[in-house]
N, C-alpha and C positions, 0 to 999 in steps of 0.2 A: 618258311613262308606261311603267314596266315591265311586261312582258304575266307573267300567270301562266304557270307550267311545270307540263305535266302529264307529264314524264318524269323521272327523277331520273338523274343522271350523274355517277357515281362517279371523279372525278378518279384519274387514272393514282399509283401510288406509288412511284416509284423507288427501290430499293434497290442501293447497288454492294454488290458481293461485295468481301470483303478478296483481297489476292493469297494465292497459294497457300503462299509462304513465312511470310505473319503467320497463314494460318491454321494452319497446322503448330503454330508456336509457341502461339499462343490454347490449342489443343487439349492442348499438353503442360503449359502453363500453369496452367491449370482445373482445380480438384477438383473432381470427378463429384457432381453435384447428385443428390438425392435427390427421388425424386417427389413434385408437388405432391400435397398431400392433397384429394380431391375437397370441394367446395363443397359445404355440409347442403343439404339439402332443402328448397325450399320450399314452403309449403303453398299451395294456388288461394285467392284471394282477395288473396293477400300484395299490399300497394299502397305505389308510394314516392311520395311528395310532394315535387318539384323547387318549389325557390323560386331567383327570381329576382327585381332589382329592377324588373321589369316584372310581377312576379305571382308566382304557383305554379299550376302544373297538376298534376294525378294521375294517374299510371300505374296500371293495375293489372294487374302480371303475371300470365301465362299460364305457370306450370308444367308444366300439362298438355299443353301444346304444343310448349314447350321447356325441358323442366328444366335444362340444363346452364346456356342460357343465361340464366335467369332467376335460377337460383344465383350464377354469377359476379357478375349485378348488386347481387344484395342481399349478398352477400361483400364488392365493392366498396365499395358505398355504405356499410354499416357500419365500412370502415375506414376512412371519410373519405376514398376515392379521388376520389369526382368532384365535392367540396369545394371549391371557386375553381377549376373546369375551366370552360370556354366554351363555349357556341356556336358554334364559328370556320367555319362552315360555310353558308351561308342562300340556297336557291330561293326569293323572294317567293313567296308563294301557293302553292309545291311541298312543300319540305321544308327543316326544320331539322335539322343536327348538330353533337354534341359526344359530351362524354366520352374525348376525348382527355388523356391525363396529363401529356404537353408544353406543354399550353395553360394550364396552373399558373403557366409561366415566359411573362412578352411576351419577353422574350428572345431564345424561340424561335420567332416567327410563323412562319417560314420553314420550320420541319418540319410544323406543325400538319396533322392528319390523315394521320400517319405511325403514330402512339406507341398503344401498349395494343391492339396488332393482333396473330394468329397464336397466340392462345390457345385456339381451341375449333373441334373440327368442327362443318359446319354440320348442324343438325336441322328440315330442311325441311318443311313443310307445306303442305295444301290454304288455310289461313288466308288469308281474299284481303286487300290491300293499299287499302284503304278509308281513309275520312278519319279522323287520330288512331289511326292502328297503328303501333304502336313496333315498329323491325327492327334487328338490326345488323348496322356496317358490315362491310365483309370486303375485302382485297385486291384489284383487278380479277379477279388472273391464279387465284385459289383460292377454291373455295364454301370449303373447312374454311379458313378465316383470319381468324374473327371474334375478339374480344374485349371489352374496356370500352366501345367506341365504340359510338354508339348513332344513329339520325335516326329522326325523325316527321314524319308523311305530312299536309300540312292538305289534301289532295284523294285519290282513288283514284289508286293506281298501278298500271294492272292486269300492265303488263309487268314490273313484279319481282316478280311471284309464282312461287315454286317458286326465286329466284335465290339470295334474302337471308333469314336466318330471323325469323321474327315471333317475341318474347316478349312483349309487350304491347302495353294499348289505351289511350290517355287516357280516362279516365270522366267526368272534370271539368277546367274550364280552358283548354277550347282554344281562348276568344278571347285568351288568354295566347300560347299558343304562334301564333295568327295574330300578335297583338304586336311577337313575337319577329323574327317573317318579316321587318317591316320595319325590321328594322335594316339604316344603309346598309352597301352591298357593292362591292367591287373585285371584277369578274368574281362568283363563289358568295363570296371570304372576305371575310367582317365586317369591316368598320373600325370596329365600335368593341367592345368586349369584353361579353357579355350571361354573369356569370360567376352559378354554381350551386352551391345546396349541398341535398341530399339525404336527406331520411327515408326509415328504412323502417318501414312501418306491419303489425305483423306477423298473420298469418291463424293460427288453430290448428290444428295437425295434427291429420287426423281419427283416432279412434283403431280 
């Protein structure tokens, strides 16, 4: 029987650096991209509805905690980013994650938990790491290196607090996301695909 985890532990993400002759070239290569346009604003309350063949649970972002990151979410989800993405990620009784945009492709198992990272500094908070707090992922070596990726907590985490930033809480569904936990796993990755597609449920801006 597998024991629950009451720590989460962010697999290492190796990236090689190109050599310094293809970076040259990359760089002379490349037309200067124009900044992204920030993500609207989302209003508190705003809730997205992940469905999966095992259920649907409900977020309900925290704005007020982290606007950036709660914008990119519902940026994402309305462009059908995390649309056929996975769960490729699962502690029994600890935590689930996805939201990765490689997990589109089985193709690519082998990068899974690489992709949709080093998009947003982090916006830390006192928000403690309780059961059903949405956080997102980030590189080991960088608090600013979040992105699309996303995990939920089915127990208190008290040692990532202050690490990873919280943008939401599940309200409803989390014998779903227990569910989910026991998909079977090779080491943390899934074998077998628990894939997602995403509403967003919109809140009004107050005026």
């Amino acid at each position: 029987m597998r024991q629950k985890s009451s720590v989460l532990f962010v697999l290492p993400l190796f990236l090689l650096p190109m050599p310094s002759s293809a970076q040259s070239a990359a760089k002379k290569a490349a037309p200067p991209q124009p900044a992204a346009a920030p993500a609207p604003a989302v209003a508190p309350g705003t809730e997205a509805v992940v469905e999966t063949a095992k259920g649907s649970f409900t977020i309900r972002l925290l704005p007020e905690v982290a606007p950036k990151h709660a914008a990119l979410f519902v940026q994402t989800a309305k462009a059908g980013g995390y649309d056929g993405t996975t769960f490729h990620r699962i502690v029994m009784g600890g935590i689930i994650q996805g939201g990765d945009p490689l997990t589109k492709d089985p193709g690519k198992a082998s990068q899974y938990g690489t992709g949709g990272l080093g998009l947003l500094k982090a916006e830390l908070s006192d928000r403690p790491f309780v059961r059903g707090t949405v956080a997102a992922v980030r590189r080991p070596s960088s608090l600013d290196s979040a992105g699309t990726q996303f995990f939920v907590c089915l127990q208190p985490q008290p040692s990532l607090a202050k690490q990873y930033t919280v943008f939401g809480e599940v309200v409803s569904g989390m014998e779903v996301v227990d569910q989910i936990s026991t998909t079977p796993v090779d080491g943390d990755k899934a074998k077998e695909r628990v894939p997602m597609k995403v509403t967003i449920r919109e809140a009004p801006l107050a005026p």
